[in-house]
N, CA, C and O atoms as a GROMACS GRO file, in nm:
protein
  468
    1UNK      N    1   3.257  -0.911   0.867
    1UNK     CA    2   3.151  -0.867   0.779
    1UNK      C    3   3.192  -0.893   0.635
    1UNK      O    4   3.302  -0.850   0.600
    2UNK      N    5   3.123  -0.952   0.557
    2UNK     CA    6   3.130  -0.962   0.427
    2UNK      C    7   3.120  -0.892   0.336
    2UNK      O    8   2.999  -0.881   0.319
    3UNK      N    9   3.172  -0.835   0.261
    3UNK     CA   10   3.203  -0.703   0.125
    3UNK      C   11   3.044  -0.690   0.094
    3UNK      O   12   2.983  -0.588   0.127
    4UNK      N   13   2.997  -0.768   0.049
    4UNK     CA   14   2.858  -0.732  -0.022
    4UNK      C   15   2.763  -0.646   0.170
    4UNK      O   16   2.708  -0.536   0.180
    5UNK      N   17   2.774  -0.710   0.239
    5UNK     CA   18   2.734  -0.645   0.394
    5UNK      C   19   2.824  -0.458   0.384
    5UNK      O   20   2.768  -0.349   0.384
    6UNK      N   21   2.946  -0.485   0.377
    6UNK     CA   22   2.983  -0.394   0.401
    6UNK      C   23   2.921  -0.254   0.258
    6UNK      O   24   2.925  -0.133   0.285
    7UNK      N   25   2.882  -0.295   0.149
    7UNK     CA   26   2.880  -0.200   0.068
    7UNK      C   27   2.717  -0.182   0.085
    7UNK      O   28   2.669  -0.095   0.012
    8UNK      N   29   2.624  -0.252   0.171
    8UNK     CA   30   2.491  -0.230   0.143
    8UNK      C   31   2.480  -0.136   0.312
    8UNK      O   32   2.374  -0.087   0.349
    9UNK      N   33   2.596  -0.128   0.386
    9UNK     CA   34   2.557  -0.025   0.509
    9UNK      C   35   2.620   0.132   0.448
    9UNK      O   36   2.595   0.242   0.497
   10UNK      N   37   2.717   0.101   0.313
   10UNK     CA   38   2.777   0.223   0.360
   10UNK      C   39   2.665   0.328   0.245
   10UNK      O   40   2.666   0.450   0.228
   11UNK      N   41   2.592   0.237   0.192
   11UNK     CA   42   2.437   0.293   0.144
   11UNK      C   43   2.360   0.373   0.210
   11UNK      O   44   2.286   0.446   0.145
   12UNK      N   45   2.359   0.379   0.350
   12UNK     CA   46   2.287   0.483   0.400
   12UNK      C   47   2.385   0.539   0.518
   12UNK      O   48   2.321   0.567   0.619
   13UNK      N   49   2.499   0.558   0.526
   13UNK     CA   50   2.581   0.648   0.571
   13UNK      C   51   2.541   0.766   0.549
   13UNK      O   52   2.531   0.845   0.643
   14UNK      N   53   2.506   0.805   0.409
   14UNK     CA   54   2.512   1.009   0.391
   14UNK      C   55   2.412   1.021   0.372
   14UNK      O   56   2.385   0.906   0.339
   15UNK      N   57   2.296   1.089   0.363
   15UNK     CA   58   2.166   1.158   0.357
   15UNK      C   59   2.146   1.171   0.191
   15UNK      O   60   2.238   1.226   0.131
   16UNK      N   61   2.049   1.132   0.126
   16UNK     CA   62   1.995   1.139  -0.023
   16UNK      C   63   2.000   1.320  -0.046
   16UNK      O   64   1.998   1.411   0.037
   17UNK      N   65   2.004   1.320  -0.163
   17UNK     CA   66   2.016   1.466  -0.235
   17UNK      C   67   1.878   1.501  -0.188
   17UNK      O   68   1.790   1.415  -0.191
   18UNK      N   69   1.850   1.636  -0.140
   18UNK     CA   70   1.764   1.683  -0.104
   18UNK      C   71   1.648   1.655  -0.169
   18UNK      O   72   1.540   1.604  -0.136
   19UNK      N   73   1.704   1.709  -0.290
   19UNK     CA   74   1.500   1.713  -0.416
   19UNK      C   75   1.469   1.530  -0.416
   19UNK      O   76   1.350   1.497  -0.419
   20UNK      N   77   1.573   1.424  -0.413
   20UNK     CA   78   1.528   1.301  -0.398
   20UNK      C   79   1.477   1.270  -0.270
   20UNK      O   80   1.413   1.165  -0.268
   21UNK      N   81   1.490   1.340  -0.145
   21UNK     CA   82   1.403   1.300  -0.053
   21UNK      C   83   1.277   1.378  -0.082
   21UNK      O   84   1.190   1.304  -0.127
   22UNK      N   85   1.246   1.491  -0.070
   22UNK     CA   86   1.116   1.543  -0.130
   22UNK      C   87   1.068   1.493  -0.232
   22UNK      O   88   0.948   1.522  -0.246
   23UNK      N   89   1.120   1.417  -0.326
   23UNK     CA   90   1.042   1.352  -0.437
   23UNK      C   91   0.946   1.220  -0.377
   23UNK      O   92   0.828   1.195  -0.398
   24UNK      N   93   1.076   1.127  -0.274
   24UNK     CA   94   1.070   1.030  -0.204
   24UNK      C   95   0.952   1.065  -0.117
   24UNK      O   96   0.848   1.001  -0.124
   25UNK      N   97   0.969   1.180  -0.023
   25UNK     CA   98   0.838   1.174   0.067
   25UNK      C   99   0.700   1.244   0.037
   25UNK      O  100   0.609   1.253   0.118
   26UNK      N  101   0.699   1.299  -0.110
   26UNK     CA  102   0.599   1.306  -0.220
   26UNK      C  103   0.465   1.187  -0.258
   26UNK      O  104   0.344   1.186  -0.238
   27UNK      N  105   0.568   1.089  -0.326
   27UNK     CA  106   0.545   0.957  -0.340
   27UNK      C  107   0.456   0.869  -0.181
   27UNK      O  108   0.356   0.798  -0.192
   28UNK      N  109   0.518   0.896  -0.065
   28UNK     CA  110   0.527   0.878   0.046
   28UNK      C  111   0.343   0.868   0.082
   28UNK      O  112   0.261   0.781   0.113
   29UNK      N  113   0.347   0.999   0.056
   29UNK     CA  114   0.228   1.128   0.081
   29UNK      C  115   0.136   1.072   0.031
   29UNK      O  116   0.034   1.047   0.096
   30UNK      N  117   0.154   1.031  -0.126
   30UNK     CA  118   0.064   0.969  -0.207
   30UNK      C  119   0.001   0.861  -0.160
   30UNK      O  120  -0.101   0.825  -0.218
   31UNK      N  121   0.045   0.796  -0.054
   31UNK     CA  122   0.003   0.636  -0.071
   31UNK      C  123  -0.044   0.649   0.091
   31UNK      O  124  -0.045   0.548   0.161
   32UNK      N  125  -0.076   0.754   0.134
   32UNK     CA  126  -0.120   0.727   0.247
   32UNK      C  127  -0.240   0.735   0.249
   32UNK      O  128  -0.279   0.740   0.365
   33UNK      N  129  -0.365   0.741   0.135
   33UNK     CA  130  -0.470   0.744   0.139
   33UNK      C  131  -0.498   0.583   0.088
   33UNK      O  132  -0.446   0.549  -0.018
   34UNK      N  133  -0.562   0.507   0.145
   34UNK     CA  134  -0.596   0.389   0.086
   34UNK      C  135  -0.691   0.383  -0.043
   34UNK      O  136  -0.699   0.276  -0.103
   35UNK      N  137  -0.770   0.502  -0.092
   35UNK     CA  138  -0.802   0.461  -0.217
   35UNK      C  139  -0.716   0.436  -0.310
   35UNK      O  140  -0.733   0.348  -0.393
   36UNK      N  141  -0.571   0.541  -0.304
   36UNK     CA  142  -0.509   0.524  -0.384
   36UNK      C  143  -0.416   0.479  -0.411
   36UNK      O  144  -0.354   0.491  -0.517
   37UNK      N  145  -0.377   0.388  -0.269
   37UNK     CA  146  -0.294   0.258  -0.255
   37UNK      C  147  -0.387   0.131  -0.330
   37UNK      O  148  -0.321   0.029  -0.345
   38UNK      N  149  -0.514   0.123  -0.374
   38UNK     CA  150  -0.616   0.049  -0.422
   38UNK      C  151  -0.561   0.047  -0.562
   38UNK      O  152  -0.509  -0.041  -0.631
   39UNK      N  153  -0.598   0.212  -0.586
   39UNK     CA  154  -0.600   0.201  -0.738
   39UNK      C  155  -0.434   0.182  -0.804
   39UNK      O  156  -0.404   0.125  -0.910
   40UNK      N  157  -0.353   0.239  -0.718
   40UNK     CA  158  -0.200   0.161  -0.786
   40UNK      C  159  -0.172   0.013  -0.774
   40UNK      O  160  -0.087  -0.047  -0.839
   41UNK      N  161  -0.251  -0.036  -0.686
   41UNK     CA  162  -0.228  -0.210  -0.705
   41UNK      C  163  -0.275  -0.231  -0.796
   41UNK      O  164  -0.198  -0.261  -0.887
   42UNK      N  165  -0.418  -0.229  -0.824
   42UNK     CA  166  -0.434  -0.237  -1.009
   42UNK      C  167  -0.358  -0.226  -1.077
   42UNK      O  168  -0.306  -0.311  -1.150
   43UNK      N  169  -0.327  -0.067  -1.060
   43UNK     CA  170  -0.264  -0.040  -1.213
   43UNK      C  171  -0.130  -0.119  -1.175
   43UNK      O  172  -0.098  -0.153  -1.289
   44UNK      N  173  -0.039  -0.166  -1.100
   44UNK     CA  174   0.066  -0.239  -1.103
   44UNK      C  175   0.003  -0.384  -1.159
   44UNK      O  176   0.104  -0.449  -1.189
   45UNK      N  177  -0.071  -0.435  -1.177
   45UNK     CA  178  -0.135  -0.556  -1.230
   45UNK      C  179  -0.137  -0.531  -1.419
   45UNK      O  180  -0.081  -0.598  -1.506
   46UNK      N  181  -0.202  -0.441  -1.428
   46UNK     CA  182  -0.219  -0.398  -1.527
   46UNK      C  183  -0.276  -0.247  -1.586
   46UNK      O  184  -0.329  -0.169  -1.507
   47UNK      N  185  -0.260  -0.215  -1.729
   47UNK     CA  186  -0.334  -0.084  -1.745
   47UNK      C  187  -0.500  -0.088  -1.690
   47UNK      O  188  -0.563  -0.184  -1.646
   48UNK      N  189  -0.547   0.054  -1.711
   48UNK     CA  190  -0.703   0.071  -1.711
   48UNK      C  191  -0.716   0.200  -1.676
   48UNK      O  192  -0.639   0.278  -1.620
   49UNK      N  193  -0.883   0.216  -1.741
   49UNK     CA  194  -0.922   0.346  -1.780
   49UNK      C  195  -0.970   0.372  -1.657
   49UNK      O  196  -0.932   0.294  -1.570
   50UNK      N  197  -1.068   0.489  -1.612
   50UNK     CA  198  -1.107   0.589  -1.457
   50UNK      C  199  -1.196   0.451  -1.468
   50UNK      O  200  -1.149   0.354  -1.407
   51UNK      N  201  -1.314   0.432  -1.536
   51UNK     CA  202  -1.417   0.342  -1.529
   51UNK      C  203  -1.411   0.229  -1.461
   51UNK      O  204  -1.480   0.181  -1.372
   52UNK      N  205  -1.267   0.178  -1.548
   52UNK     CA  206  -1.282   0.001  -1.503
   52UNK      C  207  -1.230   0.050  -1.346
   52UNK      O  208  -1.287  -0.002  -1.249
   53UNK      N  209  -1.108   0.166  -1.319
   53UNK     CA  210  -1.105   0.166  -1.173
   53UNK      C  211  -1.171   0.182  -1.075
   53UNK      O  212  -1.185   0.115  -0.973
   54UNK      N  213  -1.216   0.285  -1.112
   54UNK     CA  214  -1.414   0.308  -1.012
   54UNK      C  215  -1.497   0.170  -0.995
   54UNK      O  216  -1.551   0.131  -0.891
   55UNK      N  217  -1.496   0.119  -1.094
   55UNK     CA  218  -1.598  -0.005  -1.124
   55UNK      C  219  -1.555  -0.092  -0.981
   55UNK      O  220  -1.606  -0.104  -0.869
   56UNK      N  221  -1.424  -0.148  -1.056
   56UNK     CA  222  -1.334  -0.257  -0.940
   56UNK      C  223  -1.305  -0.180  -0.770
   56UNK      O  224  -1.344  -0.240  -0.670
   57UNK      N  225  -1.243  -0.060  -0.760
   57UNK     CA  226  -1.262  -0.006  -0.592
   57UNK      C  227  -1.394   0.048  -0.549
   57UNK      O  228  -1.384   0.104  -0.440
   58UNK      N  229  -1.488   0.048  -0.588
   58UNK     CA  230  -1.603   0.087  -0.564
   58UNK      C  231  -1.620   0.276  -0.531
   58UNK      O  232  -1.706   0.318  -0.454
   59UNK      N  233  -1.558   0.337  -0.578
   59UNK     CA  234  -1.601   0.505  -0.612
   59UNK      C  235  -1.616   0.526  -0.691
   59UNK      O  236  -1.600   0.466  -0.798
   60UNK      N  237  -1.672   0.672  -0.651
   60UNK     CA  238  -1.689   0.731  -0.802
   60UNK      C  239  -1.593   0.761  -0.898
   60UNK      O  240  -1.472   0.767  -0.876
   61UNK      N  241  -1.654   0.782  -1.020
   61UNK     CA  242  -1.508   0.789  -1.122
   61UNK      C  243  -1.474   0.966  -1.109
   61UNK      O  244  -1.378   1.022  -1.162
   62UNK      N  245  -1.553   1.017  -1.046
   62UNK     CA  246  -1.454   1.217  -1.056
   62UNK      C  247  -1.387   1.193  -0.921
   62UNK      O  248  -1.285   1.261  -0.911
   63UNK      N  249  -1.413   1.119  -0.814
   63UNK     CA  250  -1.295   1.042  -0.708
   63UNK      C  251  -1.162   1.015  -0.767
   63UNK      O  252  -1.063   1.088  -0.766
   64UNK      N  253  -1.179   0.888  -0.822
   64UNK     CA  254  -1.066   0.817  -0.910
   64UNK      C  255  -0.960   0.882  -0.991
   64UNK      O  256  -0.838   0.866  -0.995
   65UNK      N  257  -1.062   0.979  -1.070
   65UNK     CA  258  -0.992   1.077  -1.188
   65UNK      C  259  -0.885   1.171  -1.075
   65UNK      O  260  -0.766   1.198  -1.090
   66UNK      N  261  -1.002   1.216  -0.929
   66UNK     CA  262  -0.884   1.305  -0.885
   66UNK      C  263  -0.754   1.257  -0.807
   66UNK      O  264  -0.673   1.342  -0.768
   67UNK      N  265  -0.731   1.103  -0.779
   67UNK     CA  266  -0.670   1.049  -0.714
   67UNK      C  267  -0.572   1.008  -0.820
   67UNK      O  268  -0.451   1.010  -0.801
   68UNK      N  269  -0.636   0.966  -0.941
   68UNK     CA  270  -0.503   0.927  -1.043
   68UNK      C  271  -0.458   1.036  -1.091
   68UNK      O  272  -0.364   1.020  -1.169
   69UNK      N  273  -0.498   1.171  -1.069
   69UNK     CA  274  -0.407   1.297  -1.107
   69UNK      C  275  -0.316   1.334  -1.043
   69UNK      O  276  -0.218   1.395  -1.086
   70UNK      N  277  -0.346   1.286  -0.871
   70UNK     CA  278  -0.226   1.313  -0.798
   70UNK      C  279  -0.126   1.238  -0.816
   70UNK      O  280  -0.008   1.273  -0.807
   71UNK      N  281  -0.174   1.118  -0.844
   71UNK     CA  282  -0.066   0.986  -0.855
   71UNK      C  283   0.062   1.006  -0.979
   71UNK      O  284   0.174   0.956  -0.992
   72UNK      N  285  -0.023   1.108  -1.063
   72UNK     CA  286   0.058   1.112  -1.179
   72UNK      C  287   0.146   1.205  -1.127
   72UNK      O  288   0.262   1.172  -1.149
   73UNK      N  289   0.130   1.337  -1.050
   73UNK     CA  290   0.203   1.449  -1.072
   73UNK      C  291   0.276   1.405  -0.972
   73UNK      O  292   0.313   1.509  -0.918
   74UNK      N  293   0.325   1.304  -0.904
   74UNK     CA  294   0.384   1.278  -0.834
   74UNK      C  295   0.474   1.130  -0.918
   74UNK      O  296   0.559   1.057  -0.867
   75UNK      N  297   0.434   1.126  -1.018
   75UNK     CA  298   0.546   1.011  -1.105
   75UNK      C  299   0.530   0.880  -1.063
   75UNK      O  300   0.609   0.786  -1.079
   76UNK      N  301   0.410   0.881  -0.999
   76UNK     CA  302   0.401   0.687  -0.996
   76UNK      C  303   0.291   0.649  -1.120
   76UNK      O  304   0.291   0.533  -1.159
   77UNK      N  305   0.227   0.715  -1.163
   77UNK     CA  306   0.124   0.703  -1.274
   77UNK      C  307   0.190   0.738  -1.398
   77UNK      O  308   0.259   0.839  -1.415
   78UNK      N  309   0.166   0.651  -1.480
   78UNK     CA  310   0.176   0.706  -1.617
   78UNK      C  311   0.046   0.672  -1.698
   78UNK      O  312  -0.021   0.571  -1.676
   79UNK      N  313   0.013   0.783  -1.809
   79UNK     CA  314  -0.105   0.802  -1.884
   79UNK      C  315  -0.066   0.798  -2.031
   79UNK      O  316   0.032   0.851  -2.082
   80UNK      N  317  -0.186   0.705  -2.104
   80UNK     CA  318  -0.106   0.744  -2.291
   80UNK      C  319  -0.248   0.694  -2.294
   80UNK      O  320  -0.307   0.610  -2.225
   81UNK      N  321  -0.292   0.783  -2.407
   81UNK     CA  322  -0.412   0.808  -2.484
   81UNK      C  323  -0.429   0.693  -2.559
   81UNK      O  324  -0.334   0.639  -2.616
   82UNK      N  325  -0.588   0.635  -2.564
   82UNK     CA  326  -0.662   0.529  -2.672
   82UNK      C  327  -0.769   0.546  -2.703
   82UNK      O  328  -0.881   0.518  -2.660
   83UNK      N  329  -0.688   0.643  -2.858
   83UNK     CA  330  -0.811   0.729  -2.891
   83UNK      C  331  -0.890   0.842  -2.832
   83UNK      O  332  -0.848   0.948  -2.878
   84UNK      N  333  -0.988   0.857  -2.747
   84UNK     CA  334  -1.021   0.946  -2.655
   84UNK      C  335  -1.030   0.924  -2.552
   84UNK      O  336  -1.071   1.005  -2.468
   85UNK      N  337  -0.981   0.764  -2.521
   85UNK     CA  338  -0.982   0.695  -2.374
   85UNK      C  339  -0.872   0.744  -2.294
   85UNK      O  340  -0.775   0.722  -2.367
   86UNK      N  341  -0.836   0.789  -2.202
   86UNK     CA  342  -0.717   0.838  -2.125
   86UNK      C  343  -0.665   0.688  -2.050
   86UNK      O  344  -0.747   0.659  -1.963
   87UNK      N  345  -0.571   0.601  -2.057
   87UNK     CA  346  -0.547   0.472  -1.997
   87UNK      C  347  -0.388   0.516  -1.894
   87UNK      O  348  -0.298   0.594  -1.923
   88UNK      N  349  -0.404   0.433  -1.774
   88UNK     CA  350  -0.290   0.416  -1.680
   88UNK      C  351  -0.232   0.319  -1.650
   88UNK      O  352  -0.256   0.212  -1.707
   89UNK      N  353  -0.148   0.329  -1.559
   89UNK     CA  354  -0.034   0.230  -1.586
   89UNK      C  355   0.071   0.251  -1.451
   89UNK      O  356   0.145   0.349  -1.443
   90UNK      N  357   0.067   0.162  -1.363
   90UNK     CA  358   0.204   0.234  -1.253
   90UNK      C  359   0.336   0.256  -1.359
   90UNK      O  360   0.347   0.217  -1.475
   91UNK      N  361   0.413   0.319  -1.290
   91UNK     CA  362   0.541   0.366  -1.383
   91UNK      C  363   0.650   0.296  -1.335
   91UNK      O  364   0.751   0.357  -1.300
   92UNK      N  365   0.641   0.152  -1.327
   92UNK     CA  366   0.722   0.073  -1.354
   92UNK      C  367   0.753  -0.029  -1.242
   92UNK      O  368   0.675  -0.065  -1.154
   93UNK      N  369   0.869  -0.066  -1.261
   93UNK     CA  370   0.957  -0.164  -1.134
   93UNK      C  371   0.948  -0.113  -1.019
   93UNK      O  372   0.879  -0.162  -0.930
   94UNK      N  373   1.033   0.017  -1.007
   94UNK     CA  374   1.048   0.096  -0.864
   94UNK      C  375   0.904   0.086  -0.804
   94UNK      O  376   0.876   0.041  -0.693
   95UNK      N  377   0.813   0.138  -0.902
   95UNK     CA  378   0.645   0.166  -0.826
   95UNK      C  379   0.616   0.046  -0.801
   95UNK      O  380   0.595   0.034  -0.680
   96UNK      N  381   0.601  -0.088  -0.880
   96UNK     CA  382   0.565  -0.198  -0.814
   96UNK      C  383   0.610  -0.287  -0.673
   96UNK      O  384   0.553  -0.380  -0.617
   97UNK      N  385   0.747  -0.208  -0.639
   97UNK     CA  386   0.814  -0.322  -0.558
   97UNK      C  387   0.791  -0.210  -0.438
   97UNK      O  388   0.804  -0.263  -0.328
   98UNK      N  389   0.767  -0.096  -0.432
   98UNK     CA  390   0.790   0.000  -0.356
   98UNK      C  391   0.644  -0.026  -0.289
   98UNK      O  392   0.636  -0.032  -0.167
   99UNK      N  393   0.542  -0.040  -0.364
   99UNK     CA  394   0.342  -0.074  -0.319
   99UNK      C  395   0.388  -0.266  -0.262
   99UNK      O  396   0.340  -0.324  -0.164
  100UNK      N  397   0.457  -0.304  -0.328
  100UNK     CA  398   0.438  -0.470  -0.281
  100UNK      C  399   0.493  -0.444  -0.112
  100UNK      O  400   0.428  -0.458  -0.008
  101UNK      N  401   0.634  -0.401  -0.132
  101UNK     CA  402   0.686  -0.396  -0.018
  101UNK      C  403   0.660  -0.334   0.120
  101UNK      O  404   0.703  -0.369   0.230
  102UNK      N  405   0.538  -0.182   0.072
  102UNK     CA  406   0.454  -0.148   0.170
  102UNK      C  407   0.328  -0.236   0.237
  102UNK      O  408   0.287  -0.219   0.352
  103UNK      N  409   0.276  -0.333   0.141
  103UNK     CA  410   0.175  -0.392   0.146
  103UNK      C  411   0.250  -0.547   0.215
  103UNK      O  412   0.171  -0.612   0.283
  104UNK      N  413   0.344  -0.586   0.206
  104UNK     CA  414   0.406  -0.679   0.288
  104UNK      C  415   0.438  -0.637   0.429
  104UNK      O  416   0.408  -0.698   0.531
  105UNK      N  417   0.504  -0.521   0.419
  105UNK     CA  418   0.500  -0.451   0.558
  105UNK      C  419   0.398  -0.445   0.627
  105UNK      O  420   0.414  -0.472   0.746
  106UNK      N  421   0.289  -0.417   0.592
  106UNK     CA  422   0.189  -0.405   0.676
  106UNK      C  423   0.115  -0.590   0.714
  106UNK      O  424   0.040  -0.628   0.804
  107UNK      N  425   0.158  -0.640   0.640
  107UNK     CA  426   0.105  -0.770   0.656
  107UNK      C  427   0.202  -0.799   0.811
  107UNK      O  428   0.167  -0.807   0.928
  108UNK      N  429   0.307  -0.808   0.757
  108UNK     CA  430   0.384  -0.876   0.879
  108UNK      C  431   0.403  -0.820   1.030
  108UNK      O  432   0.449  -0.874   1.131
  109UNK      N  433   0.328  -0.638   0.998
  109UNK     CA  434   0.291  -0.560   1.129
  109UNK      C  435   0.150  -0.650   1.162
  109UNK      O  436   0.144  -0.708   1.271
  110UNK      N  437   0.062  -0.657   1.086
  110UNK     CA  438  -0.086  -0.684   1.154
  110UNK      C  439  -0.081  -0.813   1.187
  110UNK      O  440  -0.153  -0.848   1.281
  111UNK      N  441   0.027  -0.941   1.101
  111UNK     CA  442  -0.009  -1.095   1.177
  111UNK      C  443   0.124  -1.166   1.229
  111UNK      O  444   0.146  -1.287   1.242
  112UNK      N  445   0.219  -1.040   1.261
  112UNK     CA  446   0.330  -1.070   1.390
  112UNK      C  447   0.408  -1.112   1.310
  112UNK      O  448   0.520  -1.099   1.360
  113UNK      N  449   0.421  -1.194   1.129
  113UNK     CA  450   0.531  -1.256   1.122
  113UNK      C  451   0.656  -1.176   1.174
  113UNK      O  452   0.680  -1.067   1.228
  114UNK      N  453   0.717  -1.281   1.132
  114UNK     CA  454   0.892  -1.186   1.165
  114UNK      C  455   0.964  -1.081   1.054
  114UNK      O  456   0.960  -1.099   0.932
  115UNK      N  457   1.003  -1.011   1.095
  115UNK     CA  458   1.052  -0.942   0.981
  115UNK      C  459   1.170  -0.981   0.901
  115UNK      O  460   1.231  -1.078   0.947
  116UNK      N  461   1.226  -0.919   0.770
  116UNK     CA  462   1.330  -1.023   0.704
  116UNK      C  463   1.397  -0.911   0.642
  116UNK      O  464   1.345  -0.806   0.605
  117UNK      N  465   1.512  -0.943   0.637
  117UNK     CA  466   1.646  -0.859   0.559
  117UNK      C  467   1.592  -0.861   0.383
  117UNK      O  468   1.663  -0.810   0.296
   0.00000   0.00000   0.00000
């Protein structure tokens, strides 16, 4: 086994700090509703207000508003004011690769590819 092999198993040898798995299966929780696996692919694309998100997934915007509130209090959303516009934003790298990599997963469950290290 090769050093870089050996230091990426001994990665999940011990169990994550408690509050990081509850944060982890928080996040988890969040994304099991498909509207709001919708509206974080957006916002991983780019910012936008309740409107343009309602507009583009097709709900209503007091839907949206309540789905990007959960998203926030759970730390995949971030919000900063324009003007009186409230605008979002996924909260970063981790959130983008974490929605790509669920959304690849499910690709390669529904059309058999093979799976990959």
């Amino acid at each position: 086994m090769y050093a870089r092999e050996d230091s990426a198993a001994e990665r999940w040898r011990d169990l994550p700090d408690p509050d990081h798995v509850e944060a982890a299966a928080t996040a988890f929780r969040m994304l099991s509703d498909p509207t709001r696996v919708r509206v974080l692919w957006l916002l991983c694309g780019s910012e936008h207000d309740v409107t343009s998100l309602a507009n583009k997934i097709g709900a209503a915007r007091p839907a949206v508003s309540q789905h990007l509130a959960k998203l926030r209090l759970a730390g995949l959303v971030t919000l900063r004011r324009d003007g009186r516009r409230a605008v979002y934003a996924a909260r970063g790298g981790h959130v983008r690769r974490l929605l790509a990599e669920a959304v690849e997963a499910a690709d390669h469950h529904l059309t058999g590819t093979a799976d990959h290290d």
